[in-house]
C-alpha positions as CSV (number, residue, x, y, z in Angstrom):
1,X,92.5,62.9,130.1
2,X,95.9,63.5,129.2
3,X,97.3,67.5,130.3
4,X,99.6,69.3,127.9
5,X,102.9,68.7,128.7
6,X,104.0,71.4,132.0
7,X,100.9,70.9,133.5
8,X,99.7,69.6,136.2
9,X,96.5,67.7,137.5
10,X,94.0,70.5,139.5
11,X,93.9,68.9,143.2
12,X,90.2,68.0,144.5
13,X,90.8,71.1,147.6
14,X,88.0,73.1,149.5
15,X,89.5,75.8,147.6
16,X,87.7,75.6,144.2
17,X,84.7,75.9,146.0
18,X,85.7,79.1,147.3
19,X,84.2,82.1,144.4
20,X,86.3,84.7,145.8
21,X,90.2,82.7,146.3
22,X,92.2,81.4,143.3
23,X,90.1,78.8,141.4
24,X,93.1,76.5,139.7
25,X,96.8,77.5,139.3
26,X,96.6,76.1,135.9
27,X,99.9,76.7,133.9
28,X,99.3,77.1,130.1
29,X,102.6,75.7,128.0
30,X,103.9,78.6,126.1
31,X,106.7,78.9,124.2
32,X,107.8,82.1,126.1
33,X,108.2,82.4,129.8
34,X,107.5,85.7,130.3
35,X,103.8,85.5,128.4
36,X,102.5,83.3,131.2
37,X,99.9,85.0,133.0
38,X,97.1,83.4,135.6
39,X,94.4,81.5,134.5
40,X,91.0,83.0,134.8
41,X,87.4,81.9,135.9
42,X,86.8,81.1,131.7
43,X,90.1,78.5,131.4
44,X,89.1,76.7,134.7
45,X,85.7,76.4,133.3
46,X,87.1,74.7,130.3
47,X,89.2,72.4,132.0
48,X,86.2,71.4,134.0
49,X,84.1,70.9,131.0
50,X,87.2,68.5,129.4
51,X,87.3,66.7,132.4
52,X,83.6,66.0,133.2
53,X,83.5,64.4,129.4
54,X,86.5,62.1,129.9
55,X,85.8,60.7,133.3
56,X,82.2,61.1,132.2
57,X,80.7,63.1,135.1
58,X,82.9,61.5,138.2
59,X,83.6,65.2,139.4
60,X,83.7,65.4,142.7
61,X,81.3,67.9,144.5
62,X,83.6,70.8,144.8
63,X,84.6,71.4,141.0
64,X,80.9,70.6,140.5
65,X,80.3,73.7,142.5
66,X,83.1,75.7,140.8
67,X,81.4,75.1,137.2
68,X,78.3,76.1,138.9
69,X,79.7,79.2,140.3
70,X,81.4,80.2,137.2
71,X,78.4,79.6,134.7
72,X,76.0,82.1,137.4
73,X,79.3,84.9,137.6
74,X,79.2,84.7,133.5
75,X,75.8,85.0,131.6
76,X,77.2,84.3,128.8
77,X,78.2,81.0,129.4
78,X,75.1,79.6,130.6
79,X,73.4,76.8,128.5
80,X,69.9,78.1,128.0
81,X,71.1,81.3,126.8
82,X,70.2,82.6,123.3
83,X,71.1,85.6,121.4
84,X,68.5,87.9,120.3
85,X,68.4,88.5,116.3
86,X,68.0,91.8,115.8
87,X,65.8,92.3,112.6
88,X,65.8,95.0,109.9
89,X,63.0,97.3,109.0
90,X,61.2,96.5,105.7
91,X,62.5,99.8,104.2
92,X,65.9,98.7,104.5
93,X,65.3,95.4,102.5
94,X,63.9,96.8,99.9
95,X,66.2,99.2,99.5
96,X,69.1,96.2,99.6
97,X,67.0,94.8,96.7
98,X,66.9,97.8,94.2
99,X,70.8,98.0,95.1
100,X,70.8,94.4,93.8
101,X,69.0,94.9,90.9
102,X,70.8,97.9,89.9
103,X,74.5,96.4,90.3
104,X,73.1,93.5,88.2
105,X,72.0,95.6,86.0
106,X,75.0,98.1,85.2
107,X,76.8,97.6,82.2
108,X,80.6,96.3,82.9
109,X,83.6,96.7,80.0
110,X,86.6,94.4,79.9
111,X,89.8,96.1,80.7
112,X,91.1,95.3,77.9
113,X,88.5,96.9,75.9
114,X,89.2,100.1,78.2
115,X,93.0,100.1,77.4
116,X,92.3,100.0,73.6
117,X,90.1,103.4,73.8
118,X,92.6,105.1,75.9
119,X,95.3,104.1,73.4
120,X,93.0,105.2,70.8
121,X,91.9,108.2,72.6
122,X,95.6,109.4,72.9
123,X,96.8,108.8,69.2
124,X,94.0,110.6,67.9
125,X,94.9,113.7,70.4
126,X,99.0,113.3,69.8
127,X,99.1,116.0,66.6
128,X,96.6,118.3,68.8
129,X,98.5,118.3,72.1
130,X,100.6,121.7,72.1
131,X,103.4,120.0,74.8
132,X,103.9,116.6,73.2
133,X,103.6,117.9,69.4
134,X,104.7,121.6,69.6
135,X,102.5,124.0,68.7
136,X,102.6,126.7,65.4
137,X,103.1,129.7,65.3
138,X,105.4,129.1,68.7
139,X,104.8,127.6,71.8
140,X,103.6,130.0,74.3
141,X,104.7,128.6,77.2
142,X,108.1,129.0,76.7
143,X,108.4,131.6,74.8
144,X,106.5,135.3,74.8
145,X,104.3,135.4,71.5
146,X,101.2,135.2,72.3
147,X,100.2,134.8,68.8
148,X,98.5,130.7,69.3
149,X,96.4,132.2,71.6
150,X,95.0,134.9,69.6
151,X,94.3,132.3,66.8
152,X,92.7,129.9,69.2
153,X,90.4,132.6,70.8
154,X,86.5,131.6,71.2
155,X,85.6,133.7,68.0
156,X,88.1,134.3,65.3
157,X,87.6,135.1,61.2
158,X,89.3,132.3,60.4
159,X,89.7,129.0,62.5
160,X,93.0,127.1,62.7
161,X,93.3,123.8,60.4
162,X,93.7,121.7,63.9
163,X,90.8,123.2,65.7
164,X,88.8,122.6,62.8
165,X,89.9,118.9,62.7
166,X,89.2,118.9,66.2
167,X,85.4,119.2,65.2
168,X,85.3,115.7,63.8
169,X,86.5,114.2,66.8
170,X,83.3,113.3,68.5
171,X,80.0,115.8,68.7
172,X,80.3,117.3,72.2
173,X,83.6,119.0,70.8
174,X,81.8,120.6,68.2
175,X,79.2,121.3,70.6
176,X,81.7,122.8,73.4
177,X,83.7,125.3,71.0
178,X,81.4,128.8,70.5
179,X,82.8,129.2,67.1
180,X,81.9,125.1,66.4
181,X,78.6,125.9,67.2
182,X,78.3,128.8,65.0
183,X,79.5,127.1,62.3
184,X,76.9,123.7,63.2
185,X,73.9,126.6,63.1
186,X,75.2,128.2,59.5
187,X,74.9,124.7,58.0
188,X,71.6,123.7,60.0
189,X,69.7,127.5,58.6
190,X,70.5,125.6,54.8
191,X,69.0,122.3,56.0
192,X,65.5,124.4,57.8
193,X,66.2,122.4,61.1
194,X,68.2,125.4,62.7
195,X,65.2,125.3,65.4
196,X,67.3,122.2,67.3
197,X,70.2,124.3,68.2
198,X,68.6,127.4,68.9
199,X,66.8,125.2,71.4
200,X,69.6,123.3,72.7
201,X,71.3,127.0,73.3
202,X,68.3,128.5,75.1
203,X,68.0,125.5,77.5
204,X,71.7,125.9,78.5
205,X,71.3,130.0,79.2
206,X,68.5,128.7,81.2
207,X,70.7,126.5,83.4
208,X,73.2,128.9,83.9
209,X,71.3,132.2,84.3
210,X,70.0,133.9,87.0
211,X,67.7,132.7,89.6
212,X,65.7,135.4,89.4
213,X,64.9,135.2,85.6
214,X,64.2,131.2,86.0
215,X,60.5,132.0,85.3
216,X,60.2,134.1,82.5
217,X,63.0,131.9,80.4
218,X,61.0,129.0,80.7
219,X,57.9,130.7,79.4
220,X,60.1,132.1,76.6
221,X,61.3,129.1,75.4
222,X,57.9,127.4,75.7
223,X,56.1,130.2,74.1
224,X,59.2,130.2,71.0
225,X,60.2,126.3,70.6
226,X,56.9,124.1,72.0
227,X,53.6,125.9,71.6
228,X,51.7,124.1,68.4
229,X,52.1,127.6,66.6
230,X,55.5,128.3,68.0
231,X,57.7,130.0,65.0
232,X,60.9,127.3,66.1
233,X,58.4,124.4,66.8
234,X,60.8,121.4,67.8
235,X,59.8,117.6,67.5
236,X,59.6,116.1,70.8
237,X,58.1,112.3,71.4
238,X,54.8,112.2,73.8
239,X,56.5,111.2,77.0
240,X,59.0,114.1,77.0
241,X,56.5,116.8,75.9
242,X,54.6,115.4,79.0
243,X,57.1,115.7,81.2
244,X,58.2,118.9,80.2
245,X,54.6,120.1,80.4
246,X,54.4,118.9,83.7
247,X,57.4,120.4,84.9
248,X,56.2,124.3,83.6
249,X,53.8,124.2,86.2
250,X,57.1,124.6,89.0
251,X,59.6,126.1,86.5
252,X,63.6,126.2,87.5
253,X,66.4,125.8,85.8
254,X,66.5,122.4,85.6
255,X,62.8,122.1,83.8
256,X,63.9,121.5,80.1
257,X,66.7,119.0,81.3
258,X,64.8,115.7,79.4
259,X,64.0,117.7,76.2
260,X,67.5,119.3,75.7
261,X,68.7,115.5,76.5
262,X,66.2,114.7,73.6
263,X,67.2,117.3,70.8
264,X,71.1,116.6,71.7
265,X,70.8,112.6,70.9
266,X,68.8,113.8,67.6
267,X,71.5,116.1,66.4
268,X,74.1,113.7,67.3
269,X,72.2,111.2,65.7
270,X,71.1,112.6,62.3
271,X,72.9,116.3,62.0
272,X,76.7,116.3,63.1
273,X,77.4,113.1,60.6
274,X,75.7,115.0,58.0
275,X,77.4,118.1,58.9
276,X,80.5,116.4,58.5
277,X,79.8,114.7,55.0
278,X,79.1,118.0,53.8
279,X,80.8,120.1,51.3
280,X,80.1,123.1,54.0
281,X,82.9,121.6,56.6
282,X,85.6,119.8,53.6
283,X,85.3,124.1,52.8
284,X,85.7,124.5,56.1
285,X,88.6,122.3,56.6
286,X,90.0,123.3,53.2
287,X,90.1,127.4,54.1
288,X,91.4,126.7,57.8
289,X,94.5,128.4,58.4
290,X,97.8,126.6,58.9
291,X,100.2,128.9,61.2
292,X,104.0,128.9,59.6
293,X,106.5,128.3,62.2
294,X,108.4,131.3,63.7
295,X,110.5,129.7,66.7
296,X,113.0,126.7,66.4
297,X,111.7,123.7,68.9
298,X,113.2,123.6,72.3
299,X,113.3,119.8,72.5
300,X,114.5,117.3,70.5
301,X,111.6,114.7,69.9
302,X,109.6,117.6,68.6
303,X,112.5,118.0,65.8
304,X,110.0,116.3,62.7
305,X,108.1,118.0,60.0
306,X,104.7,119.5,61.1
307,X,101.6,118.6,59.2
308,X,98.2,118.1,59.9
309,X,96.7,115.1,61.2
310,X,94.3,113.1,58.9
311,X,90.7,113.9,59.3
312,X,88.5,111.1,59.9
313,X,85.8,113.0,57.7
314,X,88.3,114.1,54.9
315,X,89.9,110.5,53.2
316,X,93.3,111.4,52.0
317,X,93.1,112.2,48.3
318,X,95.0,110.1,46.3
319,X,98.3,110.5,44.6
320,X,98.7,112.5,47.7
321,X,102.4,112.9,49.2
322,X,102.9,111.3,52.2
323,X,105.5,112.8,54.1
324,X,108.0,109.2,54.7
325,X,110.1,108.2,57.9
326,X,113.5,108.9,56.6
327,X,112.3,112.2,54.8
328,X,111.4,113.0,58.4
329,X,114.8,112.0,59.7
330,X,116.8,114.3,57.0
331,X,114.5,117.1,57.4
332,X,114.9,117.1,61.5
333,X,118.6,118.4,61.4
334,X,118.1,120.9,58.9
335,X,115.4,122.0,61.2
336,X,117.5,122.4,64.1
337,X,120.3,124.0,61.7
């Protein structure tokens, strides 16, 4: 057996069979000097083992003894040891498996796919952002009329042309703005299917009311919108009037979670787009009020010709006037004139 090159051949002396003296002054070949340190009971092992397989068990009777003697001072090293497998319960497995399944199972979207809703997401909210398009009558955060937010408070006579627009966006900003919803439950009372959102509304004051009215809202709205002879009977499907039936018995505030789900997918499904095709919202959008501008811009991009974005509900009409890049560039320093 060829040693690396600095080493030397261990001598056949009394005093490998000695446990307790230095076994072998084996010297490893580092690169660096100073990183030398003294061989331990492992590394003359080793060189034992290399040893025994080239000169194919000629050891002599003392290194026999010194593997012996290091294999008894290390457990680990002896050759009928085995390592115990430590086993799972059953619970943990099949809770492993319903992870599996449900990663599987969850629905994945290409990035690139992502990127094109945020870009849409943003366009569509450009003309509606008050720090990127300006706002009308002024910009209340950098000057001291106050006057945007009194015509953007929850319940005004006559809505803005932008928070009406706002509307058509998607359904749960209809459904988020109080003076949306009041306008939603006008045009449902003509249609006779006002009973959804009076539902929808009750369920909500049940999840945020008090505790200690929990009870008698559930019966309330149980006794109003799902008894047979209720006066606002709503139209649930068989496994959610179950549930719902089942979870009366031990009301809180949760209770009505399923059916409100239920009565929200049908509006969005069958009411808001034919609230939106209606001649009730283009009168709507028509009558909105448009602010007039009393407060130059502070910063230059917002120096352009405001106008109101196009409603996705609302085509443009045509023989419209379209207001034309370079009638925006002659306008913007007359503006700031």
């Amino acid at each position: 057996m060829r040693l690396p090159t600095g080493s030397r051949e261990a001598p056949s002396c009394p005093r490998a069979a000695e446990p307790s003296l230095f076994l072998y002054g084996l010297q490893t070949p580092y690169f660096w000097m100073s990183t030398k340190w003294l061989p331990t009971d492992l590394d003359y092992a080793i060189y034992l083992a290399k040893r025994n397989i080239c000169k194919q068990g000629e050891l002599s009777e003392p290194e026999k003894g010194g593997v012996l003697n290091v294999r008894d001072q290390r457990p680990g090293l002896r050759s009928h040891s085995v390592t115990p497998i430590h086993l799972k319960n059953v619970d943990y497995y099949k809770q492993e498996i319903r992870y599996c399944h449900t990663a599987m199972g969850r629905t994945r979207i290409k990035s690139s796919l992502c990127l094109q809703g945020y870009l849409k997401f943003n366009e569509q909210y450009l003309s509606h952002d008050p720090i990127m398009s300006g706002c009308l009558p002024s910009n209340p955060w950098i000057t001291d009329d106050i006057t945007y937010w009194a015509m953007n408070a929850p319940r005004v006579t006559v809505p803005t042309k932008l928070r009406v627009e706002r509307w058509s966006f998607s359904f749960s900003e209809l459904m988020g703005d109080v003076l949306g919803r009041e306008q939603l439950l006008e045009f449902l009372k003509k249609e006779f299917s006002a009973e959804n959102l009076m539902f929808w509304e009750a369920c909500e004051e049940l999840r945020h009311g008090e505790a200690a009215h929990i009870a008698d809202a559930v019966d309330s709205i149980y006794q109003q919108f799902l008894v047979p002879s209720a006066t606002c009977w709503v139209n649930l499907d068989s496994k959610t009037m179950e549930h719902t039936l089942k979870g009366i018995e031990t009301p809180h505030r949760y209770t009505m979670d399923n059916a409100q789900m239920h009565i929200y997918t049908l509006m969005k499904k069958d009411s808001y787009p034919r609230f939106l095709k209606s001649d009730f919202y283009k009168k709507l959008l028509a009558e909105a009020l448009v602010p007039p501008e009393t407060k130059k811009r502070a910063f230059p991009f917002m120096w352009k010709l405001r106008h109101s974005s196009p409603s996705p509900a609302c085509p443009p009409l045509p023989g419209a006037h379209e207001v034309r890049p370079e009638e925006r560039s002659q306008a913007a320093p007359q503006e700031h004139g």
